[in-house]
ZAMARGU-4260 file (C-alpha; in steps of 0.2 Angstrom, whole numbers, plus 5000, padded with zeros to 4 digits):
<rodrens>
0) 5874/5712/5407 | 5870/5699/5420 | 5853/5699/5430 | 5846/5709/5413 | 5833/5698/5413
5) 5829/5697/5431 | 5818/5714/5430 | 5805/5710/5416 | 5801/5697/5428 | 5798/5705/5440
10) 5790/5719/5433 | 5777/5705/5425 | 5775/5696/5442 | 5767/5714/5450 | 5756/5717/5436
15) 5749/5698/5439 | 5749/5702/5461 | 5741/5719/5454 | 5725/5710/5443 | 5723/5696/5454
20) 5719/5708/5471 | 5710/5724/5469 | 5694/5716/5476 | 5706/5713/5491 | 5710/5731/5493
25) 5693/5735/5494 | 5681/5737/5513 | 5672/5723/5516 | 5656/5732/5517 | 5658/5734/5498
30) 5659/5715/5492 | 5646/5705/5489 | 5645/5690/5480 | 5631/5675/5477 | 5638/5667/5492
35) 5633/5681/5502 | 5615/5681/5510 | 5612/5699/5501 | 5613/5693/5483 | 5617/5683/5470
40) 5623/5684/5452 | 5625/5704/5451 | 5625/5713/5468 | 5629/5732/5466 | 5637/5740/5481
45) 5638/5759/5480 | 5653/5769/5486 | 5656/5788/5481 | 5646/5786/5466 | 5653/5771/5461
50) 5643/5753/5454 | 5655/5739/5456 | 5648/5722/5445 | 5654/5705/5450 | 5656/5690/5441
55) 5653/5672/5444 | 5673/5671/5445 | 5672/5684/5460 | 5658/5673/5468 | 5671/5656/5466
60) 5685/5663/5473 | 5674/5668/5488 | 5667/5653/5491 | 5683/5645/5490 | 5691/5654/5504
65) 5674/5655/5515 | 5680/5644/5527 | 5695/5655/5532 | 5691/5667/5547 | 5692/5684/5536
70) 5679/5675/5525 | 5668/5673/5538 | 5670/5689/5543 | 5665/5693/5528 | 5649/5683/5527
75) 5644/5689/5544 | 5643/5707/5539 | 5634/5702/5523 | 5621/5694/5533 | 5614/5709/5541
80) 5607/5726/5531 | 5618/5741/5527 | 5605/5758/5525 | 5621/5759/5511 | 5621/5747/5500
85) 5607/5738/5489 | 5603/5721/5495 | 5590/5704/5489 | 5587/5699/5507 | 5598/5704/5522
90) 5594/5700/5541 | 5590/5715/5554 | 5605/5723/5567 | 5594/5718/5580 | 5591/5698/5572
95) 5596/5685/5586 | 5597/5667/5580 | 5592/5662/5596 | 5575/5665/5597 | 5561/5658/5589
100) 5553/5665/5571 | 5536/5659/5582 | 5538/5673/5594 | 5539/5687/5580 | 5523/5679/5573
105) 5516/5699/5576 | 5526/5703/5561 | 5518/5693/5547 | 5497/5687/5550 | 5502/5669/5553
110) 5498/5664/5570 | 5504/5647/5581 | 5505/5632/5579 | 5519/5635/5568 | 5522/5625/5552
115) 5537/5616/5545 | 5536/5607/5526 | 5547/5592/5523 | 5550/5586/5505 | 5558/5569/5502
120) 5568/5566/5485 | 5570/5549/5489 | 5583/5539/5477 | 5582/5522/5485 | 5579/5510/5498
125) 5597/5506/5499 | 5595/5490/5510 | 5584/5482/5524 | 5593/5473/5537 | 5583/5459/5543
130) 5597/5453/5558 | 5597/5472/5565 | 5579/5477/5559 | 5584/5491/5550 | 5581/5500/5533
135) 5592/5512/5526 | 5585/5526/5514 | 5596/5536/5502 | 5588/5554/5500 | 5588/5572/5499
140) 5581/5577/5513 | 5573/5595/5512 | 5564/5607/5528 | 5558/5625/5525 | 5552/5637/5535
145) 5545/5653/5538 | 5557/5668/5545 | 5547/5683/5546 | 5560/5694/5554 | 5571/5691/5535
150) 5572/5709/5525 | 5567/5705/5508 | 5570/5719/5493 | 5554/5715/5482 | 5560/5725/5468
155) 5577/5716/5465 | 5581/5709/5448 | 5590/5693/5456 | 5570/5686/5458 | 5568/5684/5443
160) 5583/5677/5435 | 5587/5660/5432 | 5606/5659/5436 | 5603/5665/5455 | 5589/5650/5457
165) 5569/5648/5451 | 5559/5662/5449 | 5556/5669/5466 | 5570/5662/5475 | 5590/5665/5476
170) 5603/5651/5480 | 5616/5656/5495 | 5628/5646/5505 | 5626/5635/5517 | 5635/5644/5526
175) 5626/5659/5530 | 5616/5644/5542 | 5628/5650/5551 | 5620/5667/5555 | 5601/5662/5553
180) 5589/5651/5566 | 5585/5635/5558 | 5574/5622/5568 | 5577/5606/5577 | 5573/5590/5569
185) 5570/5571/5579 | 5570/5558/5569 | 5561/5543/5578 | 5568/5528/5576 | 5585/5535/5569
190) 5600/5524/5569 | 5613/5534/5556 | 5611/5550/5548 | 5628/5551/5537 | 5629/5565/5525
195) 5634/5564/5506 | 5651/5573/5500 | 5659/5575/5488 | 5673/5588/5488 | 5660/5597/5499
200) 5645/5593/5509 | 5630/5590/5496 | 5618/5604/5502 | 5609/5620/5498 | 5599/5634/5505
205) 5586/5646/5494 | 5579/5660/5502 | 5563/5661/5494 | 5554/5679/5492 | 5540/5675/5502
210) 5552/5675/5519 | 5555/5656/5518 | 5570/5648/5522 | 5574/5631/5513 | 5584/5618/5517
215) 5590/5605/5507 | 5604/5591/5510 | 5611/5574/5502 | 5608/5561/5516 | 5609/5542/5519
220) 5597/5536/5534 | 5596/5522/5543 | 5579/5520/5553 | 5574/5505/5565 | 5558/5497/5556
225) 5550/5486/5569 | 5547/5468/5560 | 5539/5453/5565 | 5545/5439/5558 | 5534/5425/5565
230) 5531/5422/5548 | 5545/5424/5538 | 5549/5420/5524 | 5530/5424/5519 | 5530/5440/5530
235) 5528/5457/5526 | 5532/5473/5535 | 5528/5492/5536 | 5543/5504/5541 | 5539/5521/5542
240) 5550/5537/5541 | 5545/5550/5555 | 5553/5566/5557 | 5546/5582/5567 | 5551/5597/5580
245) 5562/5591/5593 | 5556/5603/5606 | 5540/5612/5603 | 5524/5600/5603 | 5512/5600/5590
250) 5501/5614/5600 | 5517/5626/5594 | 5522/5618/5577 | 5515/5606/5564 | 5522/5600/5548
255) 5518/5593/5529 | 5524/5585/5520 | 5530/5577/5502 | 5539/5563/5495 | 5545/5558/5478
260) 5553/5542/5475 | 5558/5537/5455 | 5555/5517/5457 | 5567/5515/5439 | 5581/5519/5451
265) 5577/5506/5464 | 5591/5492/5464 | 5586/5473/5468 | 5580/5470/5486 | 5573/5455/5495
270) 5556/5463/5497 | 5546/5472/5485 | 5543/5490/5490 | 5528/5503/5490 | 5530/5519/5496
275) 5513/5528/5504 | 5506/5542/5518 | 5508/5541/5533 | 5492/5537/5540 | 5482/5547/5551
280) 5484/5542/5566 | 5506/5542/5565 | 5506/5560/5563 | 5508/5562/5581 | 5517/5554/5593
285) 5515/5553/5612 | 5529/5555/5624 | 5530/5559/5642 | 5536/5576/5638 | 5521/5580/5626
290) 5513/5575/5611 | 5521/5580/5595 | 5518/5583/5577 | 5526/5569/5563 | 5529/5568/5544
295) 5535/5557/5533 | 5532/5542/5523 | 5530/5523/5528 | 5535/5508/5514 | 5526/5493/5514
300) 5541/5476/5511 | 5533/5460/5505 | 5547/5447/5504 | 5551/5438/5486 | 5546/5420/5490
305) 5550/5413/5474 | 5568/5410/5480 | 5560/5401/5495 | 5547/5390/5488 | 5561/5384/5474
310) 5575/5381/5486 | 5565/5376/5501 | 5547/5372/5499 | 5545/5363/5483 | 5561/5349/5489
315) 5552/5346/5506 | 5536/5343/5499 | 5542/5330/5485 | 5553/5323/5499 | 5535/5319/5506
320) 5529/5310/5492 | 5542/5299/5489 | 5540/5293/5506 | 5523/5288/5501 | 5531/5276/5488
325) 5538/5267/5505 | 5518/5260/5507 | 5520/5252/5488 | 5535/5242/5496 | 5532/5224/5503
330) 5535/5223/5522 | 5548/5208/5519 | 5561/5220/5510 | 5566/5227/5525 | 5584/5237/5518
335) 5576/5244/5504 | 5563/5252/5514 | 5572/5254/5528 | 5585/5265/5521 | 5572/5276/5508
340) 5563/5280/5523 | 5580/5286/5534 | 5588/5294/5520 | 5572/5304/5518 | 5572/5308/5536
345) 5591/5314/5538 | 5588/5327/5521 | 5574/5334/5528 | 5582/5337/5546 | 5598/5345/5535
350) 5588/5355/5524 | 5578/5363/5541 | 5596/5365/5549 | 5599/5376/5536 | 5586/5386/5535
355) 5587/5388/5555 | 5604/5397/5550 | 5598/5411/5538 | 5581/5414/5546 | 5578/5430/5559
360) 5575/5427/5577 | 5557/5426/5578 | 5545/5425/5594 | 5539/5407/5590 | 5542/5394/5576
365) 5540/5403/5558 | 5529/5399/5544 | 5546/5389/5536 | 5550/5379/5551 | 5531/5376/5552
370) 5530/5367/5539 | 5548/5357/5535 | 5542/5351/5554 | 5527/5347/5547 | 5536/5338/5532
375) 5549/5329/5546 | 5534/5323/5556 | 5528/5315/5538 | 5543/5305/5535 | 5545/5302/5554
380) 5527/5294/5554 | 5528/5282/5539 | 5545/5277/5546 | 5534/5272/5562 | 5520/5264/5552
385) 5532/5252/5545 | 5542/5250/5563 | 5522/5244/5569 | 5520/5232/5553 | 5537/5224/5558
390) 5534/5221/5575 | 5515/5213/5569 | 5525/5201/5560 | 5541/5198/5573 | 5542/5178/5576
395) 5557/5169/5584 | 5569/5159/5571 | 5574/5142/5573 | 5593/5140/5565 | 5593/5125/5555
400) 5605/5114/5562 | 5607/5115/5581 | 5625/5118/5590 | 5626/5098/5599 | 5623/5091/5583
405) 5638/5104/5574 | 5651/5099/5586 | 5647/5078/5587 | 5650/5079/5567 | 5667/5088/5570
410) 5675/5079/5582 | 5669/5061/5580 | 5684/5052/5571 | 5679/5033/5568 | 5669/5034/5548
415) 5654/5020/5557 | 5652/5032/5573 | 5650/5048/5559 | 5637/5038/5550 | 5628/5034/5566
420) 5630/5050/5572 | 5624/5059/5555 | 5611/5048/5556 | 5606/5054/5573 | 5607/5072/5567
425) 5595/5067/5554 | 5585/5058/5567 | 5581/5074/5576 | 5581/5086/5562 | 5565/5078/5558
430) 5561/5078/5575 | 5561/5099/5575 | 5557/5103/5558 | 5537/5103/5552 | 5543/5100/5535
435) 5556/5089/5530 | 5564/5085/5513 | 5575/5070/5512 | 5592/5072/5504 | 5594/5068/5486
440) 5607/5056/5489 | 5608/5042/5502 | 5624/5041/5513 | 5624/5023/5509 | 5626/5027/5490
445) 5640/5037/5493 | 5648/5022/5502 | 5651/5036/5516 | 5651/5023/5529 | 5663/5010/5520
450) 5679/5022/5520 | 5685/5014/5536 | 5703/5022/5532 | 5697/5041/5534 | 5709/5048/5547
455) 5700/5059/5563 | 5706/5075/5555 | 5694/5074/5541 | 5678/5075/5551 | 5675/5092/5547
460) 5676/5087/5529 | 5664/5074/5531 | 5653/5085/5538 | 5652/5099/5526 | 5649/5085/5515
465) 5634/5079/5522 | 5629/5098/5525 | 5630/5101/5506 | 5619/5085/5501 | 5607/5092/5514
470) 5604/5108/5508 | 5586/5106/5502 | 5581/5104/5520 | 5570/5121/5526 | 5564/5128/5541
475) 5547/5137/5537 | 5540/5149/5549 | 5520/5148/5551 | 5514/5165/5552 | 5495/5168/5552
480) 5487/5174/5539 | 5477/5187/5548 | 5491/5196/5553 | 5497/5198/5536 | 5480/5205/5531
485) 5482/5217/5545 | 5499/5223/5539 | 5493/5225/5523 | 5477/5235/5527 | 5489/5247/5535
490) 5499/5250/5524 | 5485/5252/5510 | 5475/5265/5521 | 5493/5275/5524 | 5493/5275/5506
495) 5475/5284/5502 | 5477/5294/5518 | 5493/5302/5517 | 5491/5313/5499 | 5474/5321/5504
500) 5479/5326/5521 | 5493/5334/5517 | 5485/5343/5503 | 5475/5348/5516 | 5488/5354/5527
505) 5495/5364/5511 | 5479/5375/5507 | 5475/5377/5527 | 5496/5384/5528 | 5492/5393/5513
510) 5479/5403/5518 | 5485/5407/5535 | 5499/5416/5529 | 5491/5424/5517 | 5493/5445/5520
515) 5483/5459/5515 | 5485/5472/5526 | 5500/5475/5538 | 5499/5485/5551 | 5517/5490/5561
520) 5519/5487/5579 | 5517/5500/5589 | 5530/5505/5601 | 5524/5523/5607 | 5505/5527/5611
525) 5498/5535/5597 | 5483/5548/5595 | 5475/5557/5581 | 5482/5575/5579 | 5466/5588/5584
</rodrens>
């Protein structure tokens, strides 16, 4: 008949509604789960008579609907003790999370100041930031601290079993935070504090059976780290990780702390990196308001320079020496030195503009500007030697033939006045010259002067002619020869000067830059803790 079939159905969808909800149908006050601060793994609630066991199913589907407002209900009744129902840790009706674990210190035979314990799983230095001065750490950051107001049941088995946490602890929720006084934290020097997620946030609190609270959370931060960079890129710097209370002084609470950090799982940096203490005298920091207790870490970064005295240092200083090669050349080849010199000079000036670009702003010229200066100063000053050897040597030049002389050969148009008027010019060419060859051929040979039909408009031809038979004839400059014994004892002593000085200059830049020890600025006024 139709719709038979309909009833089965629904017959079968109750008995599913029926399995999937007892626990629902159940009072609160007699769930527990290992999300609850109570217990977890097996938590027996007692009802009539009645032991009720619950699984790790149970404790899945709590947690995934603790974030609704019954769930929370929920939680917050589990926090606190019930006379009726068994319990690992539960906190007191009268608990308030407002107040300070330090003012119940009557309760346990601790006594002020106070003490906090950091541990620092630290999986990398993820990036240090030369522009903004910043390095960024990724981490687990973890607090504990001491609650003696907590109800702990000794005698529970959830102590001493291993899938509710190690021995002597119990893993809850991170959300039973909610309900418990946890401390405030300063991070000095903090820029970002972003917290790892996943499909949820990457944290985890263990109630420990000593009355400690544990804290633990997945974290990437960035911290300001104060660098110098006067001598970059042969600087080194120290950043340290500070955290501590953010109220209480250190007269009220003190901390320890811990760090691990598993170099294998360090990517490639910049800088090489070495994690130690903090020293002594940074475990306190001074402020108007007080002084207060800090721990942490500081990393020493030394910068690779391998990349730099490849790319930078090692071109410079060759560029150097072959600028030396520019004494070898005689002062009478003025292009070839001439243009060695300036090209040296412009590369040099390029390869500074460049390194001007990627360098951090520094107080005063760096240990890399320092020295391609040094370098263009170099270039610069054997381009000035060679400017003083030309100027010894600078003598006005007669030209050969003078202009009067030019001009009467290429306008005079009867042959007899050309061959006076050659004549003349050869008259006083040997009037200016000190040294005078004669022609190899005589005018009259040529029977110049017999071509009496040579029209006016071959003067000019006449002319080069006699300019070409006349090529021999020279104009020597007399120069002293004292002054070329000067040149050349400059350019000899530039020559063995030049190489040791500025192997000098390279040992002496060497070991002032040279670090052992660096020390970090200091922004604060620091003191030794007492």
């Amino acid at each position: 008949m139709p719709g038979s079939g309909f009833w089965p159905i629904f017959c079968f969808i109750l008995l599913i509604i029926r399995w999937v909800s007892p626990y629902e149908t159940l009072p609160h006050e007699m769930i527990t789960s290992g999300a609850s601060p109570c217990s977890t793994g097996n938590c027996k609630s007692f009802d009539e008579g009645h032991t009720l066991d619950y699984n790790d199913e149970l404790e899945s589907s709590y947690f995934t609907h603790s974030s609704t407002s019954p769930g929370l209900s929920l939680l917050m009744d589990n926090n606190y003790c019930n006379p009726n129902r068994s319990y690992v840790w539960c906190l007191p009706r009268d608990y308030n999370q407002e107040k300070h674990p330090f003012t119940y210190s009557h309760l346990t035979n601790k006594s002020l100041p106070w003490r906090y314990d950091f541990k620092f799983v630290v999986e990398e230095i993820s990036n240090v930031n030369d522009k903004a001065q910043t390095m960024s750490i990724s981490m687990y950051f973890g607090v504990s601290w001491l609650d003696p107001r907590l109800q702990i049941n000794a005698t529970a088995k959830e102590w001493t079993e291993v899938k509710t946490g190690p021995k002597n602890e119990v893993n809850v929720s991170p959300e039973s935070l909610r309900y418990i006084w946890y401390p405030e934290l300063e991070i000095y020097g903090l820029e970002r504090f972003g917290r790892q997620r996943v499909l949820k946030e990457m944290s985890g609190v263990r109630i420990r059976k000593n009355k400690t609270i544990h804290y633990e959370l997945g974290v990437r931060v960035t911290v300001s780290c104060r660098m110098m960079f006067d001598d970059y890129p042969l600087d080194a710097h120290t950043c340290q990780f500070q955290v501590g209370s953010y109220y209480d002084t250190n007269k009220i609470v003190t901390c320890t702390s811990s760090y691990v950090h598993d170099i294998s799982r360090q990517r490639s940096l910049q800088h090489y990196i070495q994690f130690e203490d903090l020293p002594e005298k940074d475990q306190s920091v001074v402020l108007p308001s007080g002084t207060y207790a800090a721990c942490g870490f500081q990393v020493q970064l030394q910068r690779k320079q391998m990349q730099y005295l490849i790319q930078v240092y090692l071109p410079s200083c060759m560029f150097v020496v072959v600028s030396w090669v520019s004494f070898l050349i005689k002062p009478e080849v003025v292009p070839g030195r001439m243009a060695l010199l300036v090209t040296l000079f412009l590369v040099l000036i390029n390869i500074f503009n460049s390194v001007r670009e990627r360098a951090p702003i520094s107080s005063r010229l760096n240990a890399v500007d320092l020295y391609l200066v040094v370098c263009i100063f170099w270039v610069f000053g054997a381009l000035m030697e060679y400017a003083v050897i030309l100027l010894l040597l600078k003598k006005r030049r007669r030209p050969k033939y003078s202009i009067d002389t030019g001009l009467k050969n290429m306008f005079h148009s009867n042959n007899g006045e050309m061959a006076k008027c050659t004549q003349a010019s050869s008259n006083e060419l040997e009037l200016q010259s000190p040294i005078i060859r004669r022609p190899k051929k005589s005018l009259q040979d040529e029977d110049l002067c017999n071509n009496t039909q040579r029209p006016a408009e071959d003067a000019t031809t006449t002319t080069r002619y006699y300019l070409e038979q006349t090529h021999d004839i020279q104009v020597t400059d007399h120069v002293n020869p004292h002054m070329h014994a000067v040149c050349d004892n400059i350019d000899a002593w530039s020559m063995w000067l030049s190489p040791p000085l500025f192997i000098i200059f390279n040992l002496a830049y060497g070991f002032a830059y040279q670090h052992v020890d660096v020390d970090p600025p200091e922004p604060h006024q620091f003191q030794e803790d007492t």
